[in-house]
N, C-alpha and C positions, 0 to 999 in steps of 0.2 A: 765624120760620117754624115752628119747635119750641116745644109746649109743655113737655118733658121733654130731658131728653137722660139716657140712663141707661148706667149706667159698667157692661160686664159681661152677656155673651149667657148666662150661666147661670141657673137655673130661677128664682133670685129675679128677678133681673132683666129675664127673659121673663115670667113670671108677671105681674109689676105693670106690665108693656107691654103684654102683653094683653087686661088689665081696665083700663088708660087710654084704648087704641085702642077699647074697646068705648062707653066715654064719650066718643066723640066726638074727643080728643086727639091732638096728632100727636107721634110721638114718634121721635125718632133714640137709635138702639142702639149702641155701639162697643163692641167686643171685642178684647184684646191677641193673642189667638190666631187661629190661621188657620180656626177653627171656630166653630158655635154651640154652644150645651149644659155648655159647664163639664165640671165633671168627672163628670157621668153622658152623655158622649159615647159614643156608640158605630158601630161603621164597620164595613160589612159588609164579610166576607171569607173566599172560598171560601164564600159563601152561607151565615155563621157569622158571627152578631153578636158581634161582638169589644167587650166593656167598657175601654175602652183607657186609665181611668182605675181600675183596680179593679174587686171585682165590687160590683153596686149591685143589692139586691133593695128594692121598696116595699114599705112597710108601714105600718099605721096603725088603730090603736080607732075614728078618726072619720071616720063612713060620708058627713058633708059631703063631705071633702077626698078620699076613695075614691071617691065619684061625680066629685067633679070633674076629678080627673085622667084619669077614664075617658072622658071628651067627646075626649080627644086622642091616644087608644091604646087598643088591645083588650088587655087582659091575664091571662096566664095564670094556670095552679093553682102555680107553683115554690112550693115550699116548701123554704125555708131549712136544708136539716141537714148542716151544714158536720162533718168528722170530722179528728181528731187522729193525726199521724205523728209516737211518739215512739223512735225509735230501732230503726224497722221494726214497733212495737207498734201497732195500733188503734182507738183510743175515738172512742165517740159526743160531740158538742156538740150543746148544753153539756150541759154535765154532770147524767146524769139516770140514772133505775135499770140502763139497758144501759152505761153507764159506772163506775157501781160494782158490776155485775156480771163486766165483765171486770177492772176493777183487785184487786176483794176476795171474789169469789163469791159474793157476799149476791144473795140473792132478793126478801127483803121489805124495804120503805119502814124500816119499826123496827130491821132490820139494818145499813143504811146509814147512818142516822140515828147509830144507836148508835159505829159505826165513826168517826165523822166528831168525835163528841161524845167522842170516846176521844181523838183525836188533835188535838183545841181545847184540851187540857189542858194542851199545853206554850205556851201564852199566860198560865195561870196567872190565869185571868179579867183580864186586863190589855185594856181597853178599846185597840184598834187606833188606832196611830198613823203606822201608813205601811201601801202597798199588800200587802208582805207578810202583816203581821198581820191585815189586812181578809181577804186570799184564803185563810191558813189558816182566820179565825173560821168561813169561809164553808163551805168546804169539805174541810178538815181539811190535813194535813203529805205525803198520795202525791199526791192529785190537784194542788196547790200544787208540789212538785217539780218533778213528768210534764208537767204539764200549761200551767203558770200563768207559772212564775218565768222560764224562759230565753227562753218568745215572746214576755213583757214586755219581759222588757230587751233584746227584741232590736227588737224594735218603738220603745221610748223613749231607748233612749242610753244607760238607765242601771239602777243597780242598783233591786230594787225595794224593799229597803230606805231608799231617798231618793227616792222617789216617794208624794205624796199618798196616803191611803184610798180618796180616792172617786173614784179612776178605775175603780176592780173594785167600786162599789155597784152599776153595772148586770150585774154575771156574773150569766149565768141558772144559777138551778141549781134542779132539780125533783127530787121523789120519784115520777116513772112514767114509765114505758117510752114514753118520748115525744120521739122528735128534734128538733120541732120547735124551728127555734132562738128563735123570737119569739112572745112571747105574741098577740100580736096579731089582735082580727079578721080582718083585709083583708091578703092579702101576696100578690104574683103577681110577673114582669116582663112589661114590655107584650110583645107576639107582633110582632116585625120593630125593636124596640131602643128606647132614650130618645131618640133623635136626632129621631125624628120627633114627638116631644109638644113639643117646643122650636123647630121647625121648623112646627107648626102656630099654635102661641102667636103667631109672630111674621110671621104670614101676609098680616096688616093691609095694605091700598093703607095705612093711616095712619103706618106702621111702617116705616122705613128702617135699615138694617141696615150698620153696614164693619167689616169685619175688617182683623184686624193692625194695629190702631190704638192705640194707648196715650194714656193720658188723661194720664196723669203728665208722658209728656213734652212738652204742651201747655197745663198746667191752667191757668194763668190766662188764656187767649184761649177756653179752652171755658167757666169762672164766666164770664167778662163778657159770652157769647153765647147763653148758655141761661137760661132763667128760674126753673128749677129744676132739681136735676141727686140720681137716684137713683145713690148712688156704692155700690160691690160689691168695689171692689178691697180693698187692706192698708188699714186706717184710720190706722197708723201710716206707711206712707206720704207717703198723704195730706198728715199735717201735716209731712213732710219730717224723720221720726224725734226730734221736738221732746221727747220725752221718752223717746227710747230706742227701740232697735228690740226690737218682739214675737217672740219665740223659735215656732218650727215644728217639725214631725217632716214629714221629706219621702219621698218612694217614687221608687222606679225600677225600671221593665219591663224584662223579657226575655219577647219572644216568640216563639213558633217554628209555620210548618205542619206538621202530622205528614202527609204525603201516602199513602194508602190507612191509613191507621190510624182505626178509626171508634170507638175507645174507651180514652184515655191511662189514664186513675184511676180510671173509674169513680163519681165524683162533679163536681161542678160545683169546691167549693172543698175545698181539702186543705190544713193548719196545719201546720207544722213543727215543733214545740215543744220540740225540745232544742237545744244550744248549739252542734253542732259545725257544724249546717246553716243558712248564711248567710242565705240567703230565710225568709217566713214563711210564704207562702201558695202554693199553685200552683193556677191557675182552668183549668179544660177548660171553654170557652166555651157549650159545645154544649150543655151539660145545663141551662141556664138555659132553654133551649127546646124539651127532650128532643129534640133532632135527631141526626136518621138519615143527615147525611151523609156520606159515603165516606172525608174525612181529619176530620181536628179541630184545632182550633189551641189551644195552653198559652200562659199566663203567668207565669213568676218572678215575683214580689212582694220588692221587697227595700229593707227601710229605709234610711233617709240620715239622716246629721243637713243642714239646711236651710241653702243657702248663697242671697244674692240672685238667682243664675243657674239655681236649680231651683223648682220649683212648692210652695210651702206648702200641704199638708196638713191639720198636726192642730197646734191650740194648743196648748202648752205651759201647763197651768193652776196654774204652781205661784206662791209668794206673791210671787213679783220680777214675775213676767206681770201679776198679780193688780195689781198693784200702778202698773205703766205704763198697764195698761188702764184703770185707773179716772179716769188723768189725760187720757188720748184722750176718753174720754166725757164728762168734765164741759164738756170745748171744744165736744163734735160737737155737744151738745144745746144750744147758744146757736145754732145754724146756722140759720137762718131758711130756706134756698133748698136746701139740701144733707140728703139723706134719706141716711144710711148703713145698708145691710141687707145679709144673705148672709153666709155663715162667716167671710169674711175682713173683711168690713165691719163684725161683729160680733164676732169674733174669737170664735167660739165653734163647738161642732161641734155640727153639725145631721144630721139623718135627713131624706131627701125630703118628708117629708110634713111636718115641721117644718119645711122654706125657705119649704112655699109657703104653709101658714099663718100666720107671718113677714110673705110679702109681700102675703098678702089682707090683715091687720091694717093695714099701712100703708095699703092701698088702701083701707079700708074708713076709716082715719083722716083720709086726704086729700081724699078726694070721698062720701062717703056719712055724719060725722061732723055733718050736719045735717037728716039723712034721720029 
């Protein structure tokens, strides 16, 4: 009846249902949650698109994958400039010349510079070996402090002395008066939320959709019924933790309506980066869509470490993960019928516009590889 059956209603997995139903295909969806969308769901409330997995802004250099998401939503100007709450103090993100103007007074780029290349010297030119030394190379020993050390470890579990370099290769950090927090061409959120780009993807008569279904705990009656099967879930899972289970950094919400309050922060996202305050982030929903309604709804952000019974998150990439994942993939790729894609299929962490080029590349490998 199926030519697909695909594990997983978030964007990878809507994505390559979209472009199979457009080929003709018929394909059934199953989703463990009571929703579509994965974790850039969002649910209106109080007329205030609520990000009910974090906040999720798009973004992307390639103007392909920006036109194509735009066929499924109208999207706005948001621009990303998340700011920093250190101990009731203020800075701009990331970290650019209005950020080293209020930590150091400097005016000029060469001021900054200078400052920064003052305080790299207690590395002792010692090439970086964990995220510390990377964040000071980067950025020198206040902004490292203030800024860096206590919403790492509060975000990973741990100190950042035993955490990888190249988790802090992507901090931005600029010499001009520029908040922007992403270099990027293309950045907006669509105008009325993500729920309906994933809600049109899967619009298909060819396309059947059930929630609240778990794959796992059926899988060998859904291999023996489907002819091929896009799987999105744990990879380690999957092979029933055959070589260990994959470590996670998980989150959990607090949210509240503020009723007649039409402006909590004053920003969309607000970072917490000292130690005493248990959350990291707090989102005022509304400014993703500059809205002018009468209350606003907040979000606490507050790390977890990752137990089977809460949502995984963010990979853990250090050499023990590194090392289980390498033995997941050598299996997955002898799979002839079984396509694994999506952060957790991949165990990897993805930006939107990275899932769905992800899941064009399959699409494009599966049915267009003779084109």
């Amino acid at each position: 009846m199926y030519d697909y059956l695909v594990v997983g209603a978030g964007l990878f997995g809507a994505t390559f249902a979209y472009e199979a139903a457009k080929r003709g295909k018929r394909i059934k969806v199953i989703e463990k949650r009571n929703h579509i969308a994965g974790n850039i769901f969002t649910e209106e409330i109080e007329g205030i698109q609520v990000h009910k997995y974090g906040a999720h802004i798009f973004h992307t250099d390639n103007k392909m994958i920006w036109e194509y998401v735009q066929q499924f939503a109208e999207f706005n100007r948001y621009t990303n400039s998340p700011v920093a709450n250190f101990q009731g103090e203020i800075y701009n993100l990331p970290f650019n010349m209005n950020t080293f103007n209020k930590l150091w007074g400097v005016i000029t780029p060469e001021e900054a510079k200078n400052k920064i290349d003052q305080q790299k010297l207690v590395l002792k030119n010692k090439r970086p070996s964990n995220l510390e030394e990377q964040a000071i190379s980067l950025v020198g020993t206040d902004i490292y402090n203030k800024l860096v050390k206590n919403y790492t470890e509060k975000q990973w579990g741990k100190s950042c002395k035993e955490l990888p370099s190249f988790i802090i290769k992507r901090l931005p950090v600029r010499f001009t008066y520029d908040n922007n927090y992403f270099n990027d061409t293309y950045q907006g959120v669509p105008i009325g939320g993500y729920t309906q780009i994933v809600e049109k993807m899967l619009a298909s008569d060819l396309i059947d959709v059930e929630l609240e279904t778990d794959f796992c705990a059926d899988k060998e009656n859904y291999l023996k019924n489907y002819p091929k099967v896009i799987y999105t879930g744990m990879i380690d899972q999957f092979y029933d933790y055959r070589f260990g289970s994959l470590d996670y950094r998980s989150l959990a919400f607090e949210t509240k309506v503020f009723k007649d309050v039409k402006n909590f922060q004053g920003n969309a996202v607000v970072n917490y980066t000292d130690d005493q305050t248990t959350y990291t982030r707090v989102i005022e929903h509304k400014h993703f869509e500059f809205g002018n309604q009468p209350d606003t709804i907040v979000t606490w952000e507050y790390p977890e470490e990752w137990t089977s019974d809460r949502e995984p998150y963010y990979p853990v990439n250090d050499i023990k993960n590194t090392n289980i994942l390498k033995q997941y993939r050598e299996i997955s790729k002898k799979e002839e019928n079984i396509i694994f894609g999506g952060r957790l299929g991949q165990y990897r962490y993805y930006d939107m516009h990275q899932v769905i080029q992800a899941a064009l590349n399959v699409v494009n490998h599966e049915f267009d590889k003779n084109v």
